[in-house]
KOLPALUM-269390 format. One line per 10 residues: number of its first residue (from 1); their letters; for each residue x, y, z of N, C-alpha, C. Coordinates in steps of 0.001 Angstrom, whole numbers, plus 500000, padded with zeros to 6 digits. Example, Ala and Ser with C-alpha at 12.3 -4.5 7.8 and 13.67 -1.06 7.14 Angstrom:
BEGIN
1	AS	513190,494310,507800,512300,495500,507800,513200,496700,507800 ~ 512850,497750,507080,513670,498940,507140,512900,500030,507870 $
***
This chain:
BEGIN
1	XXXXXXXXXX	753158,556238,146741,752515,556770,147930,751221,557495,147590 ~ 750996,558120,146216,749514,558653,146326,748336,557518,146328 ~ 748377,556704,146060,747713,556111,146682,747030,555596,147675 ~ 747630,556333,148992,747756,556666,150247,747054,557628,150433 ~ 747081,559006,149852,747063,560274,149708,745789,560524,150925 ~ 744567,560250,150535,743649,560287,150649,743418,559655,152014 ~ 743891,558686,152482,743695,557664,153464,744710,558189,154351 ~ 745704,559353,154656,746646,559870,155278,745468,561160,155594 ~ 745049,562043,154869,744477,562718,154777,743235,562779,156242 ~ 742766,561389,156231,741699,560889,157563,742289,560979,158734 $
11	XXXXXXXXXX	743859,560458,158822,744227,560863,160001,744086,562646,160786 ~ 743574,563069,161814,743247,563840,162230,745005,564471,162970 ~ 745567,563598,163773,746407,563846,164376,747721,564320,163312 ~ 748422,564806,163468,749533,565514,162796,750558,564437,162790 ~ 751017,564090,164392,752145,563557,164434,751736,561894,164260 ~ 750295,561295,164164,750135,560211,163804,750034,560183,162299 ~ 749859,560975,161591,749834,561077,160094,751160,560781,159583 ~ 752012,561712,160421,753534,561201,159989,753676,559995,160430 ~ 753646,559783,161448,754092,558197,161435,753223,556987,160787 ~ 751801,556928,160648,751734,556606,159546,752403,556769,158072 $
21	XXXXXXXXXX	752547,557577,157630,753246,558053,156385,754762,557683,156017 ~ 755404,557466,157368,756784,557442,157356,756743,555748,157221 ~ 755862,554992,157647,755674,553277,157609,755306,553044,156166 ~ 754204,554112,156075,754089,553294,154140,754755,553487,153636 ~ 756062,554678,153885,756752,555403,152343,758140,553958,152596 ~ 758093,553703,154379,759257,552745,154205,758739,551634,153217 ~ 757723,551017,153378,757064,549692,152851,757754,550006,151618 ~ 757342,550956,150513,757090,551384,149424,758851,551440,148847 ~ 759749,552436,149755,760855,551866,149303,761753,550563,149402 ~ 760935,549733,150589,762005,548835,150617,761473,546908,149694 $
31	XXXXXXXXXX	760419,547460,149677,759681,546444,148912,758701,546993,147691 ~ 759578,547992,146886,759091,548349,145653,758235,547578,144498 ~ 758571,545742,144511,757795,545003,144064,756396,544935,144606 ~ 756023,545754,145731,754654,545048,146185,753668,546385,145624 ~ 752333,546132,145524,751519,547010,145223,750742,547637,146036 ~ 751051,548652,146633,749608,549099,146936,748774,549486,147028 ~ 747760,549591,147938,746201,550025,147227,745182,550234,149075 ~ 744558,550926,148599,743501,550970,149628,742266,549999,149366 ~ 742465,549046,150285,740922,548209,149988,740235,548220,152141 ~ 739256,547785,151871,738642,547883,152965,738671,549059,154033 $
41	XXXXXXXXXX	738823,549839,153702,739171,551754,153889,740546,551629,154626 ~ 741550,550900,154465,742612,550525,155011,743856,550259,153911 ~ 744848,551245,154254,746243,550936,153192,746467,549429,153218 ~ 747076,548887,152549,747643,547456,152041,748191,547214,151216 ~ 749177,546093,150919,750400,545860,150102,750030,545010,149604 ~ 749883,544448,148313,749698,543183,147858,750650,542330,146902 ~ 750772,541249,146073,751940,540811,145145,750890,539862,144316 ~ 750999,540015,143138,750408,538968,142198,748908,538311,142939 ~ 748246,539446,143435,746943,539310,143576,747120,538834,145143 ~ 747552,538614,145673,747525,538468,147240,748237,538908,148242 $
51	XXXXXXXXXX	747411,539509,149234,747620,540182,150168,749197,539775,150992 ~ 750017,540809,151395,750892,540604,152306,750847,541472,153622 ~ 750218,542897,153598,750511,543127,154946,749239,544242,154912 ~ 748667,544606,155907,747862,545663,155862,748283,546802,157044 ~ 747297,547829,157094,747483,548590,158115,746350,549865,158502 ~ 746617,550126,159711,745314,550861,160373,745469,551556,160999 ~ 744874,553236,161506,744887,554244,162228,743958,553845,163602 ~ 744335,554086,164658,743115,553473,165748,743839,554813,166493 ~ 743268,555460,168035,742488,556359,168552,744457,556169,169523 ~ 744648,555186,169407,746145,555190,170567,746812,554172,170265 $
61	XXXXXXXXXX	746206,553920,169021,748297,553106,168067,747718,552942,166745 ~ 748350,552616,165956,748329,551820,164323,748264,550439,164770 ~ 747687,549862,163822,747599,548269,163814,748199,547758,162244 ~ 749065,546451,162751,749971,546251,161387,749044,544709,161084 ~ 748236,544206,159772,747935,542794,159775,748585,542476,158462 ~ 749097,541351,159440,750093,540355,158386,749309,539263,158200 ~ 748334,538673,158514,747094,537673,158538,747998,537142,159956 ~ 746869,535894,160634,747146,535009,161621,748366,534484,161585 ~ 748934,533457,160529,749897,532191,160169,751406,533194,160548 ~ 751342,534249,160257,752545,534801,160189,752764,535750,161583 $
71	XXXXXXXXXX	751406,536316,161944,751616,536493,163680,752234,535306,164718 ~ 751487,534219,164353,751951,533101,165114,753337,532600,165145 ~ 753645,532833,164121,755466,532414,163451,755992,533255,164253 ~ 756104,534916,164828,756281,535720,164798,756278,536374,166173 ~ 755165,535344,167067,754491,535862,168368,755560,536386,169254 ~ 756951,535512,169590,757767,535806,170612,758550,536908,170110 ~ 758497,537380,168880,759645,538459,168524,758516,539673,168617 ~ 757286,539673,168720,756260,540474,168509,756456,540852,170466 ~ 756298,540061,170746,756601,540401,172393,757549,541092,172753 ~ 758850,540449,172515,759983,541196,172613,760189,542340,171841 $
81	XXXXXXXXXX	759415,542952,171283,759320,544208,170945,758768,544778,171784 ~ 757671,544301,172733,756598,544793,173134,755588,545626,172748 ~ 755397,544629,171820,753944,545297,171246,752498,544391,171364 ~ 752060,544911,171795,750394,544028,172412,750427,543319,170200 ~ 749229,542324,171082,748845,541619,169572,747808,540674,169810 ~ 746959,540839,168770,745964,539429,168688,745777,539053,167952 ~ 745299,537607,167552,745489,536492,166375,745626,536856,165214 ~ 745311,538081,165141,745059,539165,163730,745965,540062,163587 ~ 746271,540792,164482,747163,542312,164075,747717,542368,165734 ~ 748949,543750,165056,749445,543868,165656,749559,545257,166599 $
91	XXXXXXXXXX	749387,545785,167380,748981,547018,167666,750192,547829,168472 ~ 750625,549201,167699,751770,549551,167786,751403,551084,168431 ~ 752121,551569,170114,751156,552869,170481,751762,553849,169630 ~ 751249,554434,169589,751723,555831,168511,752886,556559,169031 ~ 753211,556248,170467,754185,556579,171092,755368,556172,170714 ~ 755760,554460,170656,756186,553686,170552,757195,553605,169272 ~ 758223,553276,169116,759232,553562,167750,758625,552022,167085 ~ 759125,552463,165395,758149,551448,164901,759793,550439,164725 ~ 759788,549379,165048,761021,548376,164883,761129,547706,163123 ~ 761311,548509,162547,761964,548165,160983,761720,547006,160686 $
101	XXXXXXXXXX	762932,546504,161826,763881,544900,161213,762294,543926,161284 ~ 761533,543925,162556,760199,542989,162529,759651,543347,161466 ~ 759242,544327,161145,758098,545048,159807,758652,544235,158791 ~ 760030,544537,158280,760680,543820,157290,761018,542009,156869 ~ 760660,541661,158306,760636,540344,158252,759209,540147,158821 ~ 758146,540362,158678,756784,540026,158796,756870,540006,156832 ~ 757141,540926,156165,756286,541289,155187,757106,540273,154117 ~ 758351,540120,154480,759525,539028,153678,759022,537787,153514 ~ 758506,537194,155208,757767,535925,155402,756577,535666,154181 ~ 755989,536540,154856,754765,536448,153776,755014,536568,151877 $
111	XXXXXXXXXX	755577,537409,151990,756373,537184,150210,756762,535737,149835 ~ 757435,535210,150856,758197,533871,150227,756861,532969,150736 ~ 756072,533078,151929,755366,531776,151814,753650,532090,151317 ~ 754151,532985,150094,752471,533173,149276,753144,533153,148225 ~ 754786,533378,147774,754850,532778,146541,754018,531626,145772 ~ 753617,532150,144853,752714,531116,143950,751013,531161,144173 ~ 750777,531859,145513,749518,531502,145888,748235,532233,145259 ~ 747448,531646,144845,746010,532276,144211,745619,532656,144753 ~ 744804,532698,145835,743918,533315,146818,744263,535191,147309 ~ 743410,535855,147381,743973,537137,148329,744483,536888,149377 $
121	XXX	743570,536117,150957,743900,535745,151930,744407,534124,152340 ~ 744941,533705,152815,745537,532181,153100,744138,531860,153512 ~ 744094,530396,153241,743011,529705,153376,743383,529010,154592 $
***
């Protein structure tokens, strides 16, 4: 998580800091293989050089990006959460409880279908 440190730090809001904080520390324990790192002034998880999930502070939710391929896989369970979304990310209100089980199977998907893959982002 210090790696975070700094990028938690920007959040202004108290109770959005925690809930930010409480999403990376889950990432971090439940997928201890992944790395992460701050690139593009934004936390992110990566595995053997390519990206699996990112994430973002915005003004009235967090935004979760799993890239496109895996939103799309994903769209009707992303609804039935009810969480707004576009081709890119996913936007979660700060109000809103963060749903685990999706987080955990967005970031699973992407593990098994970038196994092997060179690239940072899917081509």
């Amino acid at each position: 998580m210090n790696a975070f440190t700094s990028y938690l730090n920007t959040i202004e809001n108290l109770q959005h800091r925690a809930k930010m904080q409480e999403v990376l520390f889950w990432v971090c324990e439940t997928f201890p293989s992944l790395t992460p790192k701050i690139a593009w002034n934004q936390p992110m998880f990566t595995t053997h050089g390519t990206f699996i999930i990112g994430f973002s502070a915005a003004k009235y939710h967090f935004a979760v990006a799993p890239e496109r391929k895996t939103i799309e896989y994903f769209s009707q369970k992303i609804d039935l959460c009810g969480y707004d979304h576009t081709k890119e990310l996913i936007r979660i209100s700060w109000e809103r409880s963060v749903n685990f089980s999706l987080l955990e199977n967005l970031i699973q998907f992407n593990i098994m279908d970038k196994a092997g893959y060179t690239a940072f982002w899917r081509k």
